[in-house]
C-alpha positions, -999 to +999 in steps of 0.1 A: -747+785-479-755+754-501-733+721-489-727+716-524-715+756-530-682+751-511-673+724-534-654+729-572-667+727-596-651+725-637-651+764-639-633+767-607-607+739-615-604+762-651-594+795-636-573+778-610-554+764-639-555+795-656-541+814-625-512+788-619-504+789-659-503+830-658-490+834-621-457+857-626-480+879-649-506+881-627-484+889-595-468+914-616-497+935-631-515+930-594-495+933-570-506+929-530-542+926-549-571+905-546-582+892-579-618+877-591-615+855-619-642+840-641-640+823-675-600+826-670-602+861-668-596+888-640-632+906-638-623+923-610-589+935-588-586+957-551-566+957-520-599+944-501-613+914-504-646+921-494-639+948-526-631+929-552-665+905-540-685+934-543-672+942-576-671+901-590-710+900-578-721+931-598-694+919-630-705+882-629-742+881-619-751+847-621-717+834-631-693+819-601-660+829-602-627+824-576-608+844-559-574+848-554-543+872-536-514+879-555-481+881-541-458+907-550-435+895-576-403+878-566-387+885-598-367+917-601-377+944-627 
């Protein structure tokens, strides 16, 4: 790995926005999930981790995107 590929970049700092503007939706339609995000958009969701990288890398190609685990909602029905 690159030194300079651990760091953010703009697009990462986007869907991290993106994620903390769209949180409660997000927890709701994936719960206990692992989401990949590029663009501010979920590309891909799974249980696994190592899942929902194998399906961001295929989706994406050359585009990076983040990843992120979704709490089940605290919110009640």
């Amino acid at each position: 790995m690159e030194e300079n590929e651990s760091l953010e970049d703009d697009a990462d700092i986007r869907n991290d926005l993106w994620v903390k503007e769209n949180y409660i939706g997000l927890c709701d339609e994936f719960p206990n999930q692992w989401i990949a995000v590029t663009d501010q958009d979920v590309i891909a969701s799974g249980i696994t981790k190592r899942q929902v990288e194998k399906k961001a890398k295929e989706i994406a190609q050359d585009r990076r995107y983040s990843l992120y685990f979704m709490e089940p909602s605290a919110l009640p029905p």
